[in-house]
Backbone bond lengths (Angstrom), bond angles and torsions (degrees), N, CA, C in turn:
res aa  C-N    CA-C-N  psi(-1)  N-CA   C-N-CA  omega(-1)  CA-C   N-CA-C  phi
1 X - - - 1.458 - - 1.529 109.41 -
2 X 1.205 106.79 122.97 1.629 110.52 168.19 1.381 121.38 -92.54
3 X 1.381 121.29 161.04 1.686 130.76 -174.58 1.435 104.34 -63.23
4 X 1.255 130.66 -20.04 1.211 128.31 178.99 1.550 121.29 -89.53
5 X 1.317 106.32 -13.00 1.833 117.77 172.97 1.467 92.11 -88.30
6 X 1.452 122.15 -39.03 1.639 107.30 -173.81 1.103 109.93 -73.22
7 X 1.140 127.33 -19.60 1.497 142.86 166.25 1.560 120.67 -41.21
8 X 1.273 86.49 -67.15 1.368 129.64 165.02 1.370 107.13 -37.25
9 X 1.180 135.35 -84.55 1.632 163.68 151.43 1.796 112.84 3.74
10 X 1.562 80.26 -62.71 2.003 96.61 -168.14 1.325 124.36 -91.60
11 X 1.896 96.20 -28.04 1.260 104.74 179.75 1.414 119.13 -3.84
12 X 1.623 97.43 -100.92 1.782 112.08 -179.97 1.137 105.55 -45.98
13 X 1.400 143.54 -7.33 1.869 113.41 -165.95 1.455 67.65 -90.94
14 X 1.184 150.16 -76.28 1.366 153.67 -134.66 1.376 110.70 -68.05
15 X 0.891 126.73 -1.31 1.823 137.60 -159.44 1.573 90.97 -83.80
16 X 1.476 141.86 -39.92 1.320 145.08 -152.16 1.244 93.88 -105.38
17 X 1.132 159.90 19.72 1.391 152.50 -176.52 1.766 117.34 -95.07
18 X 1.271 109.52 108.74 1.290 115.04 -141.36 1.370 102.63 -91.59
19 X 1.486 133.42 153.12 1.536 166.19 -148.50 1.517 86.46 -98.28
20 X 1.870 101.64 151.73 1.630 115.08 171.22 1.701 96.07 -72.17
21 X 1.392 114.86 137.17 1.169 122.65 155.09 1.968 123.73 -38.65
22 X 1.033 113.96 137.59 1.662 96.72 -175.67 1.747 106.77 -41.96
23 X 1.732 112.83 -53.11 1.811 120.60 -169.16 1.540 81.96 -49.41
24 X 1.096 149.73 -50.03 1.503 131.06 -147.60 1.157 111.15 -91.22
25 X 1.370 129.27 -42.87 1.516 140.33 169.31 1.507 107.64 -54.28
26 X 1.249 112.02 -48.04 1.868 97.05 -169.59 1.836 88.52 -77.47
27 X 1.334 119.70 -34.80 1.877 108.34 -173.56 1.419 109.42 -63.12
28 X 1.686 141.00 -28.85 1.043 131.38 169.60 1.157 125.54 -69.16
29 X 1.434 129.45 -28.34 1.399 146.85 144.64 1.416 100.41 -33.71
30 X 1.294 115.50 -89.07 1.457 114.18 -169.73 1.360 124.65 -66.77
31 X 1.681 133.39 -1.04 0.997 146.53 125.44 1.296 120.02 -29.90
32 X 1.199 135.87 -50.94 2.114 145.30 -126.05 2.097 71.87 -112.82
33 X 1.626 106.05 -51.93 1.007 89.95 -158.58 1.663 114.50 -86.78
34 X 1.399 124.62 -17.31 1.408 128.61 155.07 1.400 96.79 -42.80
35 X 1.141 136.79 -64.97 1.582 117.44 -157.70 1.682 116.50 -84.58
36 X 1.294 107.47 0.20 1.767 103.62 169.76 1.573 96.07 -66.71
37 X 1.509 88.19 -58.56 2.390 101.68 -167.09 1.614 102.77 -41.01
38 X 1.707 94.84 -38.49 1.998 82.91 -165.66 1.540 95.22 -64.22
39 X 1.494 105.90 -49.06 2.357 113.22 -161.69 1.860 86.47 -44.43
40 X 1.348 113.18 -48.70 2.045 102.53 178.07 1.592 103.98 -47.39
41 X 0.829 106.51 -63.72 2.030 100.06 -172.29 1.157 116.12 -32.24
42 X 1.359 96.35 -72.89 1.513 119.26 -172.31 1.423 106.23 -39.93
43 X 1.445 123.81 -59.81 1.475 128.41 156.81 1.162 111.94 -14.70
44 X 1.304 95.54 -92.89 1.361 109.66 179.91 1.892 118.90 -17.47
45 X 1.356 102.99 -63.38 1.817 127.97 -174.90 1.985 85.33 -52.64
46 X 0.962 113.24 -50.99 1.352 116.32 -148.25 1.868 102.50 -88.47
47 X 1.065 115.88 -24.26 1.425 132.86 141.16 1.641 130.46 -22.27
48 X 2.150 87.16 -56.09 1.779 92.32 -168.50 1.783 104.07 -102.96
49 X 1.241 95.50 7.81 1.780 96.86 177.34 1.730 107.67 -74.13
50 X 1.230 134.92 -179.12 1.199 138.01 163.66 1.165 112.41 -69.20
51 X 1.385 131.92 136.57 1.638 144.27 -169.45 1.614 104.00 -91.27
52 X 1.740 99.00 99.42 1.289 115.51 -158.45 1.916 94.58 -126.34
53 X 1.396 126.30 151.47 1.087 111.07 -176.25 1.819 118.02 -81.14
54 X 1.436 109.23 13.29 1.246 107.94 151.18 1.941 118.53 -105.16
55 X 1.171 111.68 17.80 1.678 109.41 -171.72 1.578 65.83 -102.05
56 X 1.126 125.36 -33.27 1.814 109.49 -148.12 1.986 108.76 -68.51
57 X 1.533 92.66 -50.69 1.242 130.62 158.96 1.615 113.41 -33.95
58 X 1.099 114.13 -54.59 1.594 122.79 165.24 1.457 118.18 -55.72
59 X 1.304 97.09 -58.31 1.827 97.33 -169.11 1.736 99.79 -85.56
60 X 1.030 143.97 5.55 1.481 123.44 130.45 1.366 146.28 -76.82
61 X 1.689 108.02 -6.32 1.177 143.16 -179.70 1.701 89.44 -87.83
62 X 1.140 132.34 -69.79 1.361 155.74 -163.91 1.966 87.75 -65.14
63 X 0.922 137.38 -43.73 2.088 133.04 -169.23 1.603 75.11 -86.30
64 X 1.457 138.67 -49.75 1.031 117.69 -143.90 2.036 109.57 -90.55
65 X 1.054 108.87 -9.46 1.451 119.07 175.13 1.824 97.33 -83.60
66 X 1.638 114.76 -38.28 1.286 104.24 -149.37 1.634 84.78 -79.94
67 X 1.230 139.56 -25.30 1.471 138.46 -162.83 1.623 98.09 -76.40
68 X 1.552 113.76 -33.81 1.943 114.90 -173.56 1.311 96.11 -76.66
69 X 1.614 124.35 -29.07 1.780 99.88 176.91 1.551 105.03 -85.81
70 X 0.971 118.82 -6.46 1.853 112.73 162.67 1.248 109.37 -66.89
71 X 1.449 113.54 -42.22 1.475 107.83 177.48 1.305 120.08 -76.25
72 X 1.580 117.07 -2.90 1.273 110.51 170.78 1.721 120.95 -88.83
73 X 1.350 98.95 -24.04 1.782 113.10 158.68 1.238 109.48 -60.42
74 X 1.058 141.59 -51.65 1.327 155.15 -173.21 1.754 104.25 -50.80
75 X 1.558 108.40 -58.97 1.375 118.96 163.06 1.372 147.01 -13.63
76 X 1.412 73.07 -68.95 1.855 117.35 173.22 1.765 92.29 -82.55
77 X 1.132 165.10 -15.07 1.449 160.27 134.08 1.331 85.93 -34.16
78 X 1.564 122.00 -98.33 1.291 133.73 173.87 1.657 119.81 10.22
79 X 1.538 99.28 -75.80 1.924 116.86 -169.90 1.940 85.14 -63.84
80 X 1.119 131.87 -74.14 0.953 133.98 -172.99 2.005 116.60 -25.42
81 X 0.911 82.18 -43.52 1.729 83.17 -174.03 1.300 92.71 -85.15
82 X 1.316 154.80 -28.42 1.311 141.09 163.45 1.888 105.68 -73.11
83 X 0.904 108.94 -14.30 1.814 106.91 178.92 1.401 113.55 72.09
84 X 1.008 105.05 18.49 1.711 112.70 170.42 1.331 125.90 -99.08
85 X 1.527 115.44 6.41 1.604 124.90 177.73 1.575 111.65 -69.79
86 X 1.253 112.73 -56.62 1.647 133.67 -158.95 1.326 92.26 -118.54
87 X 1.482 111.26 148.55 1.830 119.97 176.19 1.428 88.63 -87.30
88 X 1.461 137.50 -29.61 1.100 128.75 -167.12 2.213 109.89 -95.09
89 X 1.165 85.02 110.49 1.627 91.56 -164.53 1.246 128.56 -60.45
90 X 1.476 102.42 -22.36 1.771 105.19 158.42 1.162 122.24 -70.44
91 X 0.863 150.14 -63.60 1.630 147.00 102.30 1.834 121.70 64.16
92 X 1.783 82.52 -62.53 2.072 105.96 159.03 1.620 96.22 -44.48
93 X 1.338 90.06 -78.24 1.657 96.81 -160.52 1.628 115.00 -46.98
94 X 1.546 124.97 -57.95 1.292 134.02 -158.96 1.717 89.82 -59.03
95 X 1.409 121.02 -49.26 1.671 120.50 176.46 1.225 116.39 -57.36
96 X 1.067 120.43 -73.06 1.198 134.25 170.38 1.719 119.13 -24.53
97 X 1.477 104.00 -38.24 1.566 106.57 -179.39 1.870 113.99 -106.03
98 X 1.615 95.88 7.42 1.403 107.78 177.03 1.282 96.96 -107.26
99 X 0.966 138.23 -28.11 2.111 138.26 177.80 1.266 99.83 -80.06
100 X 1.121 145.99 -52.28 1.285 148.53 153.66 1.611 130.47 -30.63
101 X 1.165 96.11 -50.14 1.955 105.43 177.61 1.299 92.00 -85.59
102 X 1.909 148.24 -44.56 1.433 126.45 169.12 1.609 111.30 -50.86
103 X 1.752 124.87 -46.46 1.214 103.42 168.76 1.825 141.41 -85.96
104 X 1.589 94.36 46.95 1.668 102.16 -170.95 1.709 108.73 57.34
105 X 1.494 128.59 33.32 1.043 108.03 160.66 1.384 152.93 -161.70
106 X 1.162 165.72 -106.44 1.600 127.13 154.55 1.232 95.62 -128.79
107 X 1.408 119.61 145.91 1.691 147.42 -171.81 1.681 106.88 -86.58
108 X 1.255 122.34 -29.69 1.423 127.21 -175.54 1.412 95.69 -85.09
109 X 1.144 112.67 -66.74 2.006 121.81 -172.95 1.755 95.45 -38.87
110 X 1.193 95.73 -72.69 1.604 111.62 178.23 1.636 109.90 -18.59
111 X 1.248 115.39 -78.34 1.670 128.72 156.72 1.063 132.91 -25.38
112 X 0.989 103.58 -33.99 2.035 131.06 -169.99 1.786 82.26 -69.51
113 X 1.544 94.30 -99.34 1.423 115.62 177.96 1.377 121.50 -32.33
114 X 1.254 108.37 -32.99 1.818 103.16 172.87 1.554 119.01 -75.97
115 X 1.496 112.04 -62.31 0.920 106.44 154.05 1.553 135.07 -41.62
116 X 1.335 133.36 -38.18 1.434 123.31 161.23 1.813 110.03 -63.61
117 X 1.071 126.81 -5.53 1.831 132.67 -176.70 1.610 96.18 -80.86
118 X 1.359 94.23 -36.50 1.879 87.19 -176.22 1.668 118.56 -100.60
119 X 1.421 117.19 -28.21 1.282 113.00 140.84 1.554 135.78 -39.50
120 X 1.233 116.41 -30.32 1.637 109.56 -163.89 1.977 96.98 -149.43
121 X 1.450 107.22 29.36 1.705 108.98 178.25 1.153 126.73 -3.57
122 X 1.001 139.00 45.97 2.056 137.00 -169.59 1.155 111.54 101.82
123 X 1.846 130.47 22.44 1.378 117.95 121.03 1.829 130.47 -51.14
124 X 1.202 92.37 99.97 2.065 76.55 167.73 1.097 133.43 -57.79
125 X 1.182 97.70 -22.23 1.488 121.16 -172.43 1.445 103.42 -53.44
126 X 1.400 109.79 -79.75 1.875 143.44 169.31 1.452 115.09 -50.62
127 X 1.820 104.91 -68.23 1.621 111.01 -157.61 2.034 87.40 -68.43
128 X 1.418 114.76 141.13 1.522 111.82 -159.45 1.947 90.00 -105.91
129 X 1.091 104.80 -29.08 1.088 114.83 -177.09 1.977 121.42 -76.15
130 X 1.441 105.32 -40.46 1.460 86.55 168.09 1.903 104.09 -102.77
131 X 1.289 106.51 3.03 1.262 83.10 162.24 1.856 131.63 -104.42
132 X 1.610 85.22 28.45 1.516 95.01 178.35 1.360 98.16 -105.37
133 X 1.302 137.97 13.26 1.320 159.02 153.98 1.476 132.42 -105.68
134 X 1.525 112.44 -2.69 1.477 125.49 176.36 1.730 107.75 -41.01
135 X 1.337 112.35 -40.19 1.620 86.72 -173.81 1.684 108.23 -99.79
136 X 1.520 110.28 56.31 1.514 122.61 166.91 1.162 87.88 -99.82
137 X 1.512 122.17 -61.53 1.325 112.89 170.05 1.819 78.51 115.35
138 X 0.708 149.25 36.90 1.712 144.07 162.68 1.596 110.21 -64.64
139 X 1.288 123.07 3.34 1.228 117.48 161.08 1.561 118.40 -82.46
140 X 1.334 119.93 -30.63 1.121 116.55 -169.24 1.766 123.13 -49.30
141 X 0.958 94.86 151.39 1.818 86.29 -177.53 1.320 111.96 -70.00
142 X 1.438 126.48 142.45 1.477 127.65 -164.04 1.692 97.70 -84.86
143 X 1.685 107.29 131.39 1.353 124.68 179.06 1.407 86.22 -133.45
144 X 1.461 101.38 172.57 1.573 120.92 163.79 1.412 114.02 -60.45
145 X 1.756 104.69 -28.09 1.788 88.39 179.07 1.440 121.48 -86.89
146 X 1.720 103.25 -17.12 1.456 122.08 -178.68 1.659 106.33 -58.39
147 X 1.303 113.99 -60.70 1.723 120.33 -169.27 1.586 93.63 -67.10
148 X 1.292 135.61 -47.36 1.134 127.50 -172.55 1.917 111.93 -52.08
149 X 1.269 97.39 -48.88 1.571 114.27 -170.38 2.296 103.21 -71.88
150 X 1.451 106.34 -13.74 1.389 119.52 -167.86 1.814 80.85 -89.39
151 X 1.330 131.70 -56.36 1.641 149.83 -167.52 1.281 99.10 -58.99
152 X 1.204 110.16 -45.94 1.925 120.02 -170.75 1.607 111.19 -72.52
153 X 1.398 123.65 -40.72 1.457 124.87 -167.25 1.070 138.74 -32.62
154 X 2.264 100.87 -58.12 1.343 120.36 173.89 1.604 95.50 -46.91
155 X 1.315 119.08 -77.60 1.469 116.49 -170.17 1.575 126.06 -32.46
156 X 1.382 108.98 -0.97 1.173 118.68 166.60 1.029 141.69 -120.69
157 X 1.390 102.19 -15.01 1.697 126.26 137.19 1.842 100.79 107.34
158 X 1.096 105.19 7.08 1.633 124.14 -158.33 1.708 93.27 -74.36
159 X 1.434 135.44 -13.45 1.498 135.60 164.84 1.123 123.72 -76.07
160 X 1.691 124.31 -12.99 1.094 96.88 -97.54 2.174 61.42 -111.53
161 X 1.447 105.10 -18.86 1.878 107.29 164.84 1.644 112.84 -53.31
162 X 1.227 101.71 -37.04 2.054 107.30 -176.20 1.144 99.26 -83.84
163 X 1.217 138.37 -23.79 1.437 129.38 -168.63 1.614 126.36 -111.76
164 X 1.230 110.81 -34.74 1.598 119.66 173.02 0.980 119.13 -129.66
165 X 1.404 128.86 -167.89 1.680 113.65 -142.34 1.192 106.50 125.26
166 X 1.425 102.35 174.83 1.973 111.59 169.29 1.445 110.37 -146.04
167 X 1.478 112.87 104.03 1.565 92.40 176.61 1.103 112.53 -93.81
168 X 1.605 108.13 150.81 1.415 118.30 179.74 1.740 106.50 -105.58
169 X 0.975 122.81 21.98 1.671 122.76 136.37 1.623 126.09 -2.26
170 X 1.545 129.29 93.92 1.344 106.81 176.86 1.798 98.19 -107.94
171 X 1.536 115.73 70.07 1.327 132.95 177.42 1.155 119.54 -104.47
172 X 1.822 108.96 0.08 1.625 120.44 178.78 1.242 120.79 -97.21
173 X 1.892 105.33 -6.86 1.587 127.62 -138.51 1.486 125.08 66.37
174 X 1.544 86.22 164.29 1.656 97.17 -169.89 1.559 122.88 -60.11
175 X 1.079 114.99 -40.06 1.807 110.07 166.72 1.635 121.71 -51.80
176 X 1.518 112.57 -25.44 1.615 109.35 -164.71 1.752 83.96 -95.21
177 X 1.489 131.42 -40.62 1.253 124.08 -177.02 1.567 99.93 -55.10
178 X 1.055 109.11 -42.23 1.979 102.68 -176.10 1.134 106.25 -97.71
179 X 1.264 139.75 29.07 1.490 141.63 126.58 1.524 113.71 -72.27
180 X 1.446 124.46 -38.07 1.079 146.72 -160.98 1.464 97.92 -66.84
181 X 1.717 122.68 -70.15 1.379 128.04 -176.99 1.325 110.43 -68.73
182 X 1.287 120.39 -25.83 1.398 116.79 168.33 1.255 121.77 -75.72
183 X 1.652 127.74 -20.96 1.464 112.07 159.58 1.819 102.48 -62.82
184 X 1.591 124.64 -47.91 1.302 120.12 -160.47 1.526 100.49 -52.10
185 X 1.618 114.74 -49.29 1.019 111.87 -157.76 2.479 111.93 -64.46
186 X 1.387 86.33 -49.33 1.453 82.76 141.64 1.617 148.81 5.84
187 X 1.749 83.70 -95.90 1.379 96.82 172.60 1.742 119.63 -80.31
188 X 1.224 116.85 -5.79 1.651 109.10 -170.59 1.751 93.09 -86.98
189 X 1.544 109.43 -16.93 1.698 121.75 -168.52 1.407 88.47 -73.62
190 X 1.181 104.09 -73.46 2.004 114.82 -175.98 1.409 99.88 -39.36
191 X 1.181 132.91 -65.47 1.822 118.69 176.30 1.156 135.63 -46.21
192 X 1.630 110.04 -28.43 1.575 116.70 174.63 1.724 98.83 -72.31
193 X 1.512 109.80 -36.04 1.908 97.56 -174.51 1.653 121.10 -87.81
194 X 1.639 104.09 -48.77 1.230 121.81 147.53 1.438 150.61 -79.62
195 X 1.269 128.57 19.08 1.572 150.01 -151.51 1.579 105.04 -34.37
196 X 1.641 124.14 -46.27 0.768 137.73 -176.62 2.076 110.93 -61.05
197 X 1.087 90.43 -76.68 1.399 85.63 -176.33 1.451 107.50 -58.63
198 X 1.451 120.20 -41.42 1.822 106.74 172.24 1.373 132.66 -35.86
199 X 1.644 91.85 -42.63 1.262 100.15 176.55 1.427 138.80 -61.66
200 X 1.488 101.97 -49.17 1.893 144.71 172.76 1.438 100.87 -56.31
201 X 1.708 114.67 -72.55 1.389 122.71 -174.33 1.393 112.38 -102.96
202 X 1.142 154.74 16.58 1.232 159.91 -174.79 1.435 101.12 -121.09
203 X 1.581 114.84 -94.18 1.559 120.39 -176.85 1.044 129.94 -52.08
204 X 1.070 115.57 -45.43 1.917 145.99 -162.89 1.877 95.03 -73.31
205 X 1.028 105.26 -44.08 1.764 100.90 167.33 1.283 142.09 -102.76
206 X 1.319 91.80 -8.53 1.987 110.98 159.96 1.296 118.15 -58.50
207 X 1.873 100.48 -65.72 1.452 110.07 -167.96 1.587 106.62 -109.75
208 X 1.351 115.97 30.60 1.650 96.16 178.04 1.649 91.83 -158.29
209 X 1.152 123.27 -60.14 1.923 111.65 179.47 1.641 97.88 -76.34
210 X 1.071 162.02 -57.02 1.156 152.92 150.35 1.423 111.14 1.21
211 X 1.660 123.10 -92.68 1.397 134.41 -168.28 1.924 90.73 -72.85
212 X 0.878 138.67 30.12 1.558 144.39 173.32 1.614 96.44 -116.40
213 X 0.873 136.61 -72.23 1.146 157.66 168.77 1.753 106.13 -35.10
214 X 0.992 117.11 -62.66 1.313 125.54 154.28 1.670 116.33 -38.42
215 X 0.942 112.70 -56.75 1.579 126.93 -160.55 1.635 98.02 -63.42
216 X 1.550 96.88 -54.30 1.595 91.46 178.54 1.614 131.49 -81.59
217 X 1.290 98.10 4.69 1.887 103.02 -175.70 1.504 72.88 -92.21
218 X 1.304 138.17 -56.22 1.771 112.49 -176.39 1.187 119.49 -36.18
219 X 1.636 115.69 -37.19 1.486 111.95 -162.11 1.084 100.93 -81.02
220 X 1.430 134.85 -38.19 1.327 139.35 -160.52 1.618 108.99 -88.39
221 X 1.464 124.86 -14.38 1.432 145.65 173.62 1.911 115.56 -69.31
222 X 1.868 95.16 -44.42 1.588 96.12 -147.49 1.327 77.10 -155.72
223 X 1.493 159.43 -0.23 1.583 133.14 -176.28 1.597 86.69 -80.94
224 X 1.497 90.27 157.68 1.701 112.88 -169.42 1.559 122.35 64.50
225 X 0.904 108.21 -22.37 1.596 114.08 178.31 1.231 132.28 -106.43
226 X 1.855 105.24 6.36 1.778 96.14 170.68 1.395 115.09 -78.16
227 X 1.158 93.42 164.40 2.005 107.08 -178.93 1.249 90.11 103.77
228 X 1.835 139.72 -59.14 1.072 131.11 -141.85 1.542 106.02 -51.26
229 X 1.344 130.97 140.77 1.582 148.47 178.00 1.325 70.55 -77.21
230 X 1.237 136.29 -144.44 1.508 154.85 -94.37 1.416 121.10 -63.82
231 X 0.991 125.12 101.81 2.030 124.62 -142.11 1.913 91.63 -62.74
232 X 1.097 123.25 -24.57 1.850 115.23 166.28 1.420 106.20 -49.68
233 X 1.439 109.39 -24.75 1.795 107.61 179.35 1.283 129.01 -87.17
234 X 1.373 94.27 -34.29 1.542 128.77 -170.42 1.516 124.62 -71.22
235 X 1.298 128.85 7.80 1.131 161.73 167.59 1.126 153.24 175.91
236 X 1.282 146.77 -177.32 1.868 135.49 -168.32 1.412 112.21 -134.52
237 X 1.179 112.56 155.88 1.323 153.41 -173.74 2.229 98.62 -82.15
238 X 0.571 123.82 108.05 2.121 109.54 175.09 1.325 96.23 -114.98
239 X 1.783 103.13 94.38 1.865 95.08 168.71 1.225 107.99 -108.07
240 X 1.540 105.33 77.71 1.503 105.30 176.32 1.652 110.32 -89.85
241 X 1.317 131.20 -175.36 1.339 132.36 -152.60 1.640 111.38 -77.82
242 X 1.622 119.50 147.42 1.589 97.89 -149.93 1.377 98.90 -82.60
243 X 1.349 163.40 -6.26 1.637 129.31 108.07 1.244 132.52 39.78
244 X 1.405 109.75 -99.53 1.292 130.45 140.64 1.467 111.99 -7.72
245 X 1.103 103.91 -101.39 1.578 123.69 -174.05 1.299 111.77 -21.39
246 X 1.524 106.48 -41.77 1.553 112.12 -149.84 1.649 91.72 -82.83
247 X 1.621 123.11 -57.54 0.986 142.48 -173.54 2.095 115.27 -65.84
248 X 1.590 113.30 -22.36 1.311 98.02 -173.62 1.657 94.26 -119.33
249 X 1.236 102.26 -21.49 1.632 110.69 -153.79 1.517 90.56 -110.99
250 X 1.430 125.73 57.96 2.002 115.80 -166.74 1.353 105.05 -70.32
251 X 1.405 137.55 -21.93 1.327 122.89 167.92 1.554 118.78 -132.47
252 X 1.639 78.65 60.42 1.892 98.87 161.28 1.717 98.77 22.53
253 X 1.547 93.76 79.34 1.178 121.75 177.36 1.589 109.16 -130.95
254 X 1.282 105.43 14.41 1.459 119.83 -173.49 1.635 107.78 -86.21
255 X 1.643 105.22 -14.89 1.449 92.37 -162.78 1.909 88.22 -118.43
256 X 1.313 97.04 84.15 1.450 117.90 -155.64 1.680 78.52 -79.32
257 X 1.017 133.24 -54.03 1.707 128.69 -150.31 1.575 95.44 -63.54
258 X 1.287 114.59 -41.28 1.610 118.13 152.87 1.467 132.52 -1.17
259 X 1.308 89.39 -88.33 1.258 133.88 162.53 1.680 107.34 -29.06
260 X 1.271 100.40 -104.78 1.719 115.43 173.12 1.549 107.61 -20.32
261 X 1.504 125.70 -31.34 1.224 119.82 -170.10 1.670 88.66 -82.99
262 X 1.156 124.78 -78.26 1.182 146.15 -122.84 1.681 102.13 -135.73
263 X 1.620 86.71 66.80 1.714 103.19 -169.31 1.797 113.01 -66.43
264 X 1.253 107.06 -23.30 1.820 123.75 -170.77 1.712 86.78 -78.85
265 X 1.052 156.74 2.43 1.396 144.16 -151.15 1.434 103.82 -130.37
266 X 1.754 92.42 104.95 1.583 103.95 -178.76 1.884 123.60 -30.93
267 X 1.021 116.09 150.62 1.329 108.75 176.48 1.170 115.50 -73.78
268 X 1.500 139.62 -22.61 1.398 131.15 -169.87 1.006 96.20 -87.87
269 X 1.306 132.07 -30.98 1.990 138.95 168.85 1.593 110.17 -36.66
270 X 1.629 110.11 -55.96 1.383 127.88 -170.74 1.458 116.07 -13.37
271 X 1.500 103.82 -54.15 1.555 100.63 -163.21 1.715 96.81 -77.79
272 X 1.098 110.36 -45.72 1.432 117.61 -179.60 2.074 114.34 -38.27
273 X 1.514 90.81 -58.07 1.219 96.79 165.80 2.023 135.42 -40.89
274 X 1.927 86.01 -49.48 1.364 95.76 -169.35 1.441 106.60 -71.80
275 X 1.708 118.21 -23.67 1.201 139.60 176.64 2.189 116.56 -38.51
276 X 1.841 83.59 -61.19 1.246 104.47 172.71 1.755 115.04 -67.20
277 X 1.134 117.22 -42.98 1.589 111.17 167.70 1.227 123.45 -49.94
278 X 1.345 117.28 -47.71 1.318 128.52 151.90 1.720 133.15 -19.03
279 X 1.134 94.02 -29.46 1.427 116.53 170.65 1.590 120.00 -78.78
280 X 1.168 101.37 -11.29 1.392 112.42 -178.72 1.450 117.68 -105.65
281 X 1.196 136.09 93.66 1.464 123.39 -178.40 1.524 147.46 -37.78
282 X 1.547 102.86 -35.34 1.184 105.90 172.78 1.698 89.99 -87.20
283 X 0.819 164.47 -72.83 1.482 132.48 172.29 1.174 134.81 -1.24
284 X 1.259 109.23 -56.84 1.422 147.51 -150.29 2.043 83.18 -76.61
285 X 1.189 107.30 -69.80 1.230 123.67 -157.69 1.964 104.39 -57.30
286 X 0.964 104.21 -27.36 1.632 125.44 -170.75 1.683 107.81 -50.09
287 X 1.073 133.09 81.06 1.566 113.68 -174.77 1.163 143.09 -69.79
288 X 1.500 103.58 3.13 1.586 100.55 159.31 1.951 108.36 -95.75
289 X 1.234 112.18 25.99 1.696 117.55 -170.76 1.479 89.37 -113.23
290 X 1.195 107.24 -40.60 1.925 93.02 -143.05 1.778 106.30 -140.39
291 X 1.610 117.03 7.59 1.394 126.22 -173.73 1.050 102.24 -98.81
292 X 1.951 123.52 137.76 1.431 116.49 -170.47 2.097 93.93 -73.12
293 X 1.310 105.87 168.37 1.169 127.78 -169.77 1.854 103.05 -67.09
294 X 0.869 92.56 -58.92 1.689 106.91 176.24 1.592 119.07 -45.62
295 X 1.587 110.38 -33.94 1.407 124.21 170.68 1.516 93.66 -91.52
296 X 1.141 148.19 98.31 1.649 139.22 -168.29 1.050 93.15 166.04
297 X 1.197 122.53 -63.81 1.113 144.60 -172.14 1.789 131.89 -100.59
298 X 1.530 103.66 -0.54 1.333 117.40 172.55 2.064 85.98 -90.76
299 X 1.391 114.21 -64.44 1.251 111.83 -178.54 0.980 140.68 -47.16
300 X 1.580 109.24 -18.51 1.310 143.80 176.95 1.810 102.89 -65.19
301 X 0.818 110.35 -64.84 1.759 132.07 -163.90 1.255 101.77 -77.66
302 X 1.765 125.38 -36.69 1.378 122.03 179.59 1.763 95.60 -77.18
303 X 1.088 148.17 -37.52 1.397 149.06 -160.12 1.600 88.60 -76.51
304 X 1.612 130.99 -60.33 1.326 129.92 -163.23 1.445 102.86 -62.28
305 X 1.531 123.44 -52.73 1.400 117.89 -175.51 1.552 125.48 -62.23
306 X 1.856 113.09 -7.26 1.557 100.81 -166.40 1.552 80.09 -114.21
């Protein structure tokens, strides 16, 4: 069975799957971003206590939550450029170019490149997006030294040009560009008073657990499987424990193989969706569709080590 018969298959059941209301779309926005401001406090609080090896313990726990609700803005960029966030379609855009200018970056470019990722799936040539990452090397076939060397990177900071940054793009218009310098301007203010927490909870999760976080939902999305023609090949399913999900994957973006099929299909739908495929055996049977993550990756490591 190919991605295009499942295509084929679900289409219409999936055609009715309904958009966040505008009240809900702008509240998850301002939700993702209420809880970055609080993970700053808390920092902050956890900052002026005595430097104990559980305060330490906290405030990497605390950069590392505040970087997963970046990635949940980031998300919502994502749904937006497919127009499946908000039932109300202007709405895509005005979000879409407001999650973007909080994360330093442009909503049109963004679109460009995404949309060419799903046009041309692991052409470098075409897809703009993993081939603005070609020398990660996510094609390579997954070995024990491959995932190890995918685990090792951030620590080497070698993403960190493909992944973070600030563009100064005025392709969103002039209000989101002067939202843009006004977050910078912002944060360089907050460092002259607060340096410490800017640094810890401000910087440290913008430009480094953020685009980290990023780096590895690629690996865990598409390593080993670019080039593959048949989009059932061409990416994975991560049903790791809902924990997880909730905390790395904030808009059930985990069931990426999903996705790639059945790009029009709201994200809060996703699981629902993958639910209903499920019903289908040769689906069902597919192991990057429907195998928990942990078995993927136990088999994975037993195949590399013998």
């Amino acid at each position: 069975m190919s991605g295009q018969q499942v295509r084929e298959r679900f289409m219409r059941r999936f055609a009715g799957m309904t958009r966040n209301s505008r009240w809900v779309a702008w509240s998850i926005v301002l939700a993702f971003l209420a809880q970055a401001l609080a993970g700053v406090f808390v920092g902050h609080y956890l900052l002026s206590l005595e430097t104990t090896a559980t305060s330490v313990a906290l405030m990497v726990l605390t950069a590392l939550f505040i970087g997963t609700r970046l990635r949940g803005l980031n998300n919502i960029v994502h749904e937006c450029c497919h127009s499946s966030f908000s039932s109300h379609r202007a709405d895509n855009v005005v979000l879409g170019k407001l999650c973007a200018s909080l994360l330093t970056g442009c909503f049109r470019q963004y679109k460009d490149d995404h949309l060419s990722h799903h046009a041309h799936l692991g052409d470098y040539e075409h897809d703009r997006e993993l081939g603005a990452i070609e020398t990660l090397r996510l094609h390579d076939p997954l070995t024990l030294r491959t995932v190890l060397r995918h685990i090792v990177t951030p620590l080497t900071g070698r993403h960190l040009r493909m992944y973070s940054g600030v563009n100064m793009s005025r392709d969103d218009g002039p209000v989101f560009f002067a939202l843009k310098i006004g977050l910078l301007v912002a944060i360089v203010m907050f460092s002259v008073f607060e340096p410490l927490t800017s640094i810890f909870f401000v910087i440290l999760p913008l430009f480094y657990v953020f685009p980290t976080i990023n780096f590895w939902t690629d690996c865990l999305d598409h390593a080993g499987l670019v080039g593959e023609e048949d989009e059932l090949a061409a990416s994975r399913n991560v049903l790791a424990p809902a924990p997880i999900r909730v905390l790395f994957f904030p808009r059930h973006d985990c069931y990426h193989l999903v996705h790639h099929l059945f790009p029009h299909v709201p994200a809060h739908h996703l699981k629902e969706a993958h639910e209903q495929l499920c019903a289908d055996p040769e689906y069902r049977e597919q192991p990057l569709a429907a195998r928990p993550t942990h078995l993927n990756l136990t088999g994975l490591l037993a195949r590399a080590e013998s």
